[in-house]
N, CA, C and O of each residue as an XYZ file, in Angstrom:
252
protein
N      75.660    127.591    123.885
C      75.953    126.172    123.837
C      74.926    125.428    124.695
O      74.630    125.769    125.840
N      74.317    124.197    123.925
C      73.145    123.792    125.205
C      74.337    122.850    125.746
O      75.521    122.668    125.460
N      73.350    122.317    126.733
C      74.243    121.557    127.949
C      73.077    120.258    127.906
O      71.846    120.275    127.910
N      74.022    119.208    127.865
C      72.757    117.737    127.858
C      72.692    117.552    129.080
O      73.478    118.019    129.904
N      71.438    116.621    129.381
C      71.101    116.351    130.709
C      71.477    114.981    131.031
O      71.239    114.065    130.244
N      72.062    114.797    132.164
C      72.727    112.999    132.632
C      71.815    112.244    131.862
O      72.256    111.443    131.038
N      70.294    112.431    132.064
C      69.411    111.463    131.443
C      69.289    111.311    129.792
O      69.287    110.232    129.200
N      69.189    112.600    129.187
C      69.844    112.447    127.442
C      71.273    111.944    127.072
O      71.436    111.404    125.978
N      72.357    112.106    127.974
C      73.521    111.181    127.703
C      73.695    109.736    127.794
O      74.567    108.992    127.346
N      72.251    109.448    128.748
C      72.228    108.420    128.963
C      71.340    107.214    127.910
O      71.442    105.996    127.766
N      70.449    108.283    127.299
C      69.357    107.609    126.291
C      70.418    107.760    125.082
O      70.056    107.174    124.062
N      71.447    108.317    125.010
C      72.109    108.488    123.500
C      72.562    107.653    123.644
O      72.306    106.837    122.758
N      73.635    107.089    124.871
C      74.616    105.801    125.004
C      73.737    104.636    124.882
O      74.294    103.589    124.551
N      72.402    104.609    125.094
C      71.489    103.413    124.584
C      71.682    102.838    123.508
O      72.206    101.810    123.080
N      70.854    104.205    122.961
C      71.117    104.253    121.517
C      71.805    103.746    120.813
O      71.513    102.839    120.032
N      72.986    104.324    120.998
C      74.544    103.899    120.844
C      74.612    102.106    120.885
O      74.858    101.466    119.863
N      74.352    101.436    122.246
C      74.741    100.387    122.142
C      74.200     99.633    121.517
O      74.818     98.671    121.059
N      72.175     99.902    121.165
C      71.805     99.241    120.202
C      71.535     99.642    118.682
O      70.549     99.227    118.073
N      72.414    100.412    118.169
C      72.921    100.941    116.855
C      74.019     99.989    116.336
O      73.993     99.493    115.210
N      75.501     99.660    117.738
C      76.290     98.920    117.541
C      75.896     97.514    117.075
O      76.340     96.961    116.068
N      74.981     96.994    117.961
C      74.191     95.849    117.810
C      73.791     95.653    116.340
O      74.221     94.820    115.542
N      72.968     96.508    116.185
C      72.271     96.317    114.315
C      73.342     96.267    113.419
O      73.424     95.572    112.407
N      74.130     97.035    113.857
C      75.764     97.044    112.726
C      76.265     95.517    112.858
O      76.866     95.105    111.866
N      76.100     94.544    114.012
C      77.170     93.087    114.172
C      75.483     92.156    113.624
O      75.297     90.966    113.879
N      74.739     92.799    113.077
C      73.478     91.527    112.827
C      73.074     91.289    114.162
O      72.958     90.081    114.367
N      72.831     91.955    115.092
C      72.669     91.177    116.489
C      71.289     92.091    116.828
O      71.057     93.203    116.354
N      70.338     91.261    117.871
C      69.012     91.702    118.261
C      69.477     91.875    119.852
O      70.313     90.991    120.041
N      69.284     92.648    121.082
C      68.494     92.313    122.104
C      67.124     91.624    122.289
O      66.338     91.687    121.344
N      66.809     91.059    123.263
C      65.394     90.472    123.267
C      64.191     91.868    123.753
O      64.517     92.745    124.552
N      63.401     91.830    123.365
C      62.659     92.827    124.134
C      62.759     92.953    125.255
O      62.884     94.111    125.653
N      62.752     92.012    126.112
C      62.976     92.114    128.141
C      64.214     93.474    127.821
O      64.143     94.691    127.995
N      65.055     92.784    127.411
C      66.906     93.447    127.563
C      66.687     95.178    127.105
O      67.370     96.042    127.655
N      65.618     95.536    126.005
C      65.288     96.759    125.223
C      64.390     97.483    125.701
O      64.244     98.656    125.354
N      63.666     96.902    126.552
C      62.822     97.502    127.499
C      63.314     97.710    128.937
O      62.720     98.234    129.879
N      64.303     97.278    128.892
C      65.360     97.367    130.675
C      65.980     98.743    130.410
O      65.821     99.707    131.159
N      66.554     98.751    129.512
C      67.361     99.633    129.194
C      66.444    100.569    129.239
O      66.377    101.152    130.321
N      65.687    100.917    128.390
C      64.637    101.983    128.187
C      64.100    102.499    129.624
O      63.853    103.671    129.906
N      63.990    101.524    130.359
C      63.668    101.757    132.162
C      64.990    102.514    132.562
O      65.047    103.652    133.029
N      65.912    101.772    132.323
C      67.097    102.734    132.938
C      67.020    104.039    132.927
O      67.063    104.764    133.920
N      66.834    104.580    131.099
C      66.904    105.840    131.364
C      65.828    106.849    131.617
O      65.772    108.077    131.555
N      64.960    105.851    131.937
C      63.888    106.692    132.631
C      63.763    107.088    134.344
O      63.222    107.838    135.157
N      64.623    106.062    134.189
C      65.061    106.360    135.958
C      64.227    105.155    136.500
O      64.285    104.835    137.688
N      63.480    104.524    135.628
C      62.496    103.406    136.528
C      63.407    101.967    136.827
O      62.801    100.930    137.096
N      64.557    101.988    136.774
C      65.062    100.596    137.384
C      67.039    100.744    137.017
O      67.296    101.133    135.878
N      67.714    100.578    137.529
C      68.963    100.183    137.562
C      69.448     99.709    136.339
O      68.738     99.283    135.428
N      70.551     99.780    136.332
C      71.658     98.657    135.056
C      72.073     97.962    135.478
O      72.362     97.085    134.664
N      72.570     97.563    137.192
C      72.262     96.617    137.652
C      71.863     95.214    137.758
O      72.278     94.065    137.608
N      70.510     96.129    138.206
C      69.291     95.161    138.627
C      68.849     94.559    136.669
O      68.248     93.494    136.521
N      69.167     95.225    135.699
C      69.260     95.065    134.275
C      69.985     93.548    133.644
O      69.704     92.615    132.892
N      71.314     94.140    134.697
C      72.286     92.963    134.073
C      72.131     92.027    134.668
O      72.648     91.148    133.978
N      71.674     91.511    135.696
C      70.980     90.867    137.184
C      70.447     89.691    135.717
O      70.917     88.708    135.145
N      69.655     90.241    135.660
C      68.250     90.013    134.622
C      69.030     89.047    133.973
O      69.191     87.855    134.235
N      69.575     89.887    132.915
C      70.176     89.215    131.405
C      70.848     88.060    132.048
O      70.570     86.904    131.727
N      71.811     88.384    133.035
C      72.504     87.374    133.218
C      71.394     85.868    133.863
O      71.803     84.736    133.603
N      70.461     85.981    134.422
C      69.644     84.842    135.171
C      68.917     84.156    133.990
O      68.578     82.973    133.981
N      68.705     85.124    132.915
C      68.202     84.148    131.552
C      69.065     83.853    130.616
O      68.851     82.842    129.948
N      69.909     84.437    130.423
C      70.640     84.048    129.117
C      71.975     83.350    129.134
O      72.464     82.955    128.075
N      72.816     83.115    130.719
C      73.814     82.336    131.053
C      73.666     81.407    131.600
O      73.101     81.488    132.690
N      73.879     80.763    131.357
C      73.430     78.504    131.865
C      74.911     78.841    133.132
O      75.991     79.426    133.055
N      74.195     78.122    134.161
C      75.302     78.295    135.502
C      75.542     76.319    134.928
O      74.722     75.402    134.901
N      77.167     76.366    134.524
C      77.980     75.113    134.560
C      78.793     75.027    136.208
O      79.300     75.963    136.827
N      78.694     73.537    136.624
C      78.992     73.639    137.607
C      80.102     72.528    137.136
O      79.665     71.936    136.150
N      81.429     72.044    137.533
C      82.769     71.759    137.508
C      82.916     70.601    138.491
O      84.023     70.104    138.699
């Protein structure tokens, strides 16, 4: 039986989320597809990822 490595479970769940994506008609932007791709290379956080998405793509409403 092989055994996957944290880092291939981690590039499949990518995968995964942008497979889901193509199924709802929906794109990531390249920044967002290339973060991810860093993640599972070990070169940057999901984090520091969502950090990201969130500083461009959510308008701060103030009340």
């Amino acid at each position: 039986m092989k055994k996957i490595t944290p880092q291939a479970a981690y590039g499949k769940a990518v995968d995964n989320v942008l497979a889901t994506l193509r199924i709802e008609h929906l794109r990531p932007s390249p920044v967002v597809e290339q973060g991810l791709r860093d993640c599972v290379a070990g070169k940057d956080t999901t984090e520091h990822v969502l950090k990201g998405v969130i500083q461009r793509h959510v308008t701060l409403r103030r009340v």
